[in-house]
Each structure stands twice: as structure tokens, then as C-alpha cells.
N, C-alpha and C positions, 0 to 999 in steps of 0.2 A: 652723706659721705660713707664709703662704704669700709668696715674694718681692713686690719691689713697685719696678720700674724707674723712671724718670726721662727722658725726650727732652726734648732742651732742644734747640728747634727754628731753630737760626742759619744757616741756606741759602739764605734767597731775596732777588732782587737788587730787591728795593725802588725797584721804576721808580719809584712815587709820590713815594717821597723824591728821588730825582736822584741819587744817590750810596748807596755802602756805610755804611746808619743804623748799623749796629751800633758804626759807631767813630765815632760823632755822641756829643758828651759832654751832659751835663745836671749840671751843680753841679761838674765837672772829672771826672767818671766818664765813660766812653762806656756807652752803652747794652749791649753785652755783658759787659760788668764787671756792671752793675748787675744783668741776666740771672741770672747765674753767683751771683753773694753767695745770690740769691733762693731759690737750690734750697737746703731743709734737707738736706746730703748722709745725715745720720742714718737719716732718714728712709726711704731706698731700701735696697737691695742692690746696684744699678747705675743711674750717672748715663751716661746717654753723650749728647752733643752732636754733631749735625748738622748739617755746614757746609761753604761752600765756598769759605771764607779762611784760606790759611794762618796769618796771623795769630791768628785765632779756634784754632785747630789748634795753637798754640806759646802759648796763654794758659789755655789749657784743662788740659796738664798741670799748670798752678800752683792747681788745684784736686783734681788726682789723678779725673780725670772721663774716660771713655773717647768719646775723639774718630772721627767717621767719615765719611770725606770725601763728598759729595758733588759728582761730577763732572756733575752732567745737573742743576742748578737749573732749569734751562729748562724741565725734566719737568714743574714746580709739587710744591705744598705734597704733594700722595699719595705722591711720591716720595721727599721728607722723610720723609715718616709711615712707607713702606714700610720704606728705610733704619734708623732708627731701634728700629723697632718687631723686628726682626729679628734686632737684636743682641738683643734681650731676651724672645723666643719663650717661656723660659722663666720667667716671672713671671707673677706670677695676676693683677697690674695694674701699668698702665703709666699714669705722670702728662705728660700734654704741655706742656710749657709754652712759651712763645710768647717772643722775643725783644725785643720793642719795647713793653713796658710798666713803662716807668723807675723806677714807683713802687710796683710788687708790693712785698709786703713775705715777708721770709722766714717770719716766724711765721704768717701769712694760709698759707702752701703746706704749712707742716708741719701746724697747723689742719686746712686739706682733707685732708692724709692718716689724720690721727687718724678725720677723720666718716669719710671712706669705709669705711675699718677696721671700723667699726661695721655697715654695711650693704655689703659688698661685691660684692653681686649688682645694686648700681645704677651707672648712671655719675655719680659726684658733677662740680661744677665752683662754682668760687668765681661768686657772684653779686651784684647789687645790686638793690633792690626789687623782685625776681620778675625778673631779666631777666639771663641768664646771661652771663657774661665766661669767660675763659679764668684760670688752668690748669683742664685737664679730665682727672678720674683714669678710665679705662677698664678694667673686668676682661676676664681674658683670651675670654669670652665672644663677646664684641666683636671681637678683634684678626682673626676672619678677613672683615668688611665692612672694616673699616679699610685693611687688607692689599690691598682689593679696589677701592680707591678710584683714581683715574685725576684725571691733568691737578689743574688748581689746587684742585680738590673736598677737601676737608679731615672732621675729628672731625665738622662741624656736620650733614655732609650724614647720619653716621648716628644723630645725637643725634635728627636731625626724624627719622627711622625711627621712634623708640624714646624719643618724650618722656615714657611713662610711667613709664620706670627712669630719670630723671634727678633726681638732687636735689643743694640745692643749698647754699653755705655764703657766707651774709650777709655781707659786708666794706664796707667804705668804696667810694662809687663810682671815687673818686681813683686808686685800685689796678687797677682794673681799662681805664682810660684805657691806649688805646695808640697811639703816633705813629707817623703813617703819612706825614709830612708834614714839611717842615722849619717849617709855621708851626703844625703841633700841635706840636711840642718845644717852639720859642718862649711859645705858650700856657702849657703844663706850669712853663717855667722861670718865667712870673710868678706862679704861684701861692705 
């Protein structure tokens, strides 16, 4: 059986938001709390988180989750991805999951791991009516376009390469909403 890694992507400094989202609460959580719950650790063989808050780096052992600093946010999201993806070179898929989506649910991420499992030569990614959201599980097929990726370019740029091996796992569109904004939070928290 082949391993199956986890990046939980907490690096980038969220100009749009004005401040560090990740420690923005919603219901008295912050947003990397909620991040972190979201990953099934079962699921993987290796969780590591990408980040460059010490904070996030001293919250992260109280999951038993391998941390890995990011000193160059400034690089953008490829950098993350490279970071990341590198601690885990040896896995046959790597799931990404995104930080600022307060409402993922963990059963939805272990869900996507179950389907990929079934087809692992596609890239799965949790969706809603036809129209894909993030986490995105990638097999190691993949990992050298990824690896390959520059500046804020991210997973999306090689999923439109390759939208024929993408598929995808139905959820609520609620889950996949993510705050980029202190008046998307506000949004989220009236619902």
C-alpha cells in the first residue's frame, strides 16, 4: 500500500486579510485550529505543516504533525508547495489542504482520501456542483510539475494541464468557502 502525505499549507501573509488570518477566530477557534482538527491524521503516513509563524510551529506539535518553517513567504504559494511536498518525496500521494477554510469538515478530507484510494492515478479534489474547491489529493505522478511551479502559481495551474485525471468528491458548498477577507469571516460567522 502505498504512503499518502498531508501539507497543510499555513505560509502566506494574507495581505487581503490585513493581518495574520490564521489566528482570526470564528465560533472562538482561530482559523488554524480549525485547519489542523480538519486533517484525518489516520489517514496519512505524514502530516507536515507549512508555515511561517512561530506560533503555528508551537501549536502544531499538540497535534504530533511535522512542522517546516518557511522563511521566504514572499516566494508565494510554489514555495509552500515545494517546502512541503519535499518533506514527503516519498509518498505516492500528497493531499494539500489550504488554511482558511473554517468550515471543511474532517470527515469530507478523510472521504476524499477513501475515493482517491480507489482511483489513484487521478488527482481527486473535494467539489461542489461541477466546480472544484480545495483539498487537492495529487499522486506522485504529478509531484515533479508541482515541484516545478514558481511565484504564487499553485496545484490549479497543473490541474488546467490535466483536467482529464481530475475527479472530484461532492460536499456541501459551505466546506469549501474560504476567507480571504475580514468581511468574508464576518459573512461565514452569520450563517
Amino acid at each position: 500500500m502505498q504512503k499518502i502525505g498531508c501539507v497543510v499549507m499555513a505560509a502566506g501573509n494574507a495581505r487581503r486579510f490585513g493581518k495574520n488570518k490564521l489566528a482570526a477566530q470564528l465560533n472562538g477557534r482561530t482559523l488554524i485550529l480549525r485547519a489542523l482538527e480538519a486533517v484525518p491524521a489516520e489517514q496519512f503516513d505524514s502530516v507536515v505543516v507549512v508555515t511561517q509563524y512561530p506560533e503555528v510551529m508551537r501549536l502544531v506539535k499538540d497535534f504530533h504533525f511535522s512542522a517546516v518553517y518557511n522563511e521566504h513567504p514572499d516566494y508565494g504559494i510554489s514555495h509552500t508547495i515545494e517546502l512541503g511536498l519535499t518533506s514527503l518525496r516519498d509518498c505516492g500521494g500528497v493531499l494539500f489542504l489550504v488554511s482558511d477554510q473554517p468550515l471543511l469538515r474532517r470527515e469530507s478530507v478523510a472521504e476524499l482520501v477513501r475515493f482517491w484510494k480507489a482511483q489513484p492515478d487521478k488527482i481527486a479534489a473535494l467539489g461542489h456542483n461541477g466546480v472544484r474547491g480545495n483539498p487537492c489529493l495529487f499522486p506522485a505522478r504529478f509531484f515533479p510539475e508541482l515541484l516545478e511551479l514558481r511565484e504564487d502559481h499553485g496545484g490549479n495551474t497543473v490541474i488546467r494541464r490535466h483536467e482529464d485525471d481530475l475527479v472530484l468528491l461532492e460536499v456541501d458548498g459551505q466546506e469549501l468557502t474560504d476567507v480571504d477577507t475580514p468581511q468574508a469571516l464576518k459573512e461565514i460567522s452569520g450563517r
